[in-house]
C-alpha positions, 0 to 999 in steps of 0.5 A: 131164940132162933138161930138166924141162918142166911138163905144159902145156909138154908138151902145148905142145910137142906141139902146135905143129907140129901146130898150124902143119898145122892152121893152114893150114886153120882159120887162127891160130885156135882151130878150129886148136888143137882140130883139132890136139889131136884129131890128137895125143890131146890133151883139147881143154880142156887144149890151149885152156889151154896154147896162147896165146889171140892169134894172135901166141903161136900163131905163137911157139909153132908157131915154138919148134917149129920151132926143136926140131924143127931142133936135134934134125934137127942133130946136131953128127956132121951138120955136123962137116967142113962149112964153116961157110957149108955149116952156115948153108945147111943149116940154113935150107935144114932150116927150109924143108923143116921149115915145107914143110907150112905154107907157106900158114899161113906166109904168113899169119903173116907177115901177122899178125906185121905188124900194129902191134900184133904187131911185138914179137912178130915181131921176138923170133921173128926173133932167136930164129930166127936165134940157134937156127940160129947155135948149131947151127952152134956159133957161141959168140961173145958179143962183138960178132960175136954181134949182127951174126952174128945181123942178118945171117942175120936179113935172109938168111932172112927174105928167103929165106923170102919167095921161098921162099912163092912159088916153084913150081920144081921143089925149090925151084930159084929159092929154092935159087939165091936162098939161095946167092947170098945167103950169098956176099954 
């Protein structure tokens, strides 16, 4: 069945990649909304009301796009026979190649998700993002190994997507080495 979604959760979802594109140039901003209303056919009224005020939520709902865009990318066919340490690398690996667009928006969101103010935030999508990555490579743990599971690939992508903003090799060399070192740890 279905997921029933509310209008402005539509229009939600829409935008929130878009958003991320437009966010690169117009920053975590309202100008970044309307540009990516305008891109999607979206009346400028309807996105400003469904898209969150603060820059926080803007990232959160770029970030929840991200996550869809990853759960529809992996089908169980697509990670069926892979080990599961194979699954984790090409998950994150599909995240980065998700978020290539918006690298520069990235960074600056990380900025923003920094300040005092905003760690909640930040820390609530970096659980959420390792959670969406475990359960696509259909890890159902609820005991103990979920929690640890989950701290660790926390720290491997965020450290990851830190070498990631900075590496200008060639498909990504450098970020490609990092990862797989990190995973045999």
């Amino acid at each position: 069945m279905d997921e029933l979604v509310s209008p402005l959760e539509e229009i939600r979802r829409k935008l929130a990649l878009p958003l991320g594109e437009n966010a690169v140039f117009d920053g975590w901003t309202e100008a970044a909304v309307v540009a990516a209303a305008g891109a999607e056919g979206v009346d400028p009224a309807q996105a400003r009301l469904a898209v969150p005020k603060d820059q926080a939520g803007k990232i959160d709902l770029y970030i929840r796009g991200v996550d869809r865009a990853l759960i529809e990318h992996f089908t169980p066919e697509r990670l069926g026979g892979l080990k599961i340490r194979e699954k984790i690398r090409a998950i994150v690996w599909k995240r980065l190649e998700i978020m290539e667009p918006t690298r520069e928006a990235i960074r600056r969101a990380l900025s923003i998700l920094a300040m005092p103010q905003n760690v909640p935030t930040g820390l609530k999508i970096g659980w959420r993002t390792a959670d969406v990555m475990w359960r696509i490579a259909g890890d159902t743990s609820t005991d103990y190994n979920h929690y640890t599971k989950r701290m660790m690939l926390g720290g491997v992508y965020a450290s990851t997507l830190l070498v990631w903003l900075d590496d200008t090799t060639e498909g990504w060399a450098e970020t490609a080495s990092f990862l797989d070192r990190r995973i045999d740890d």
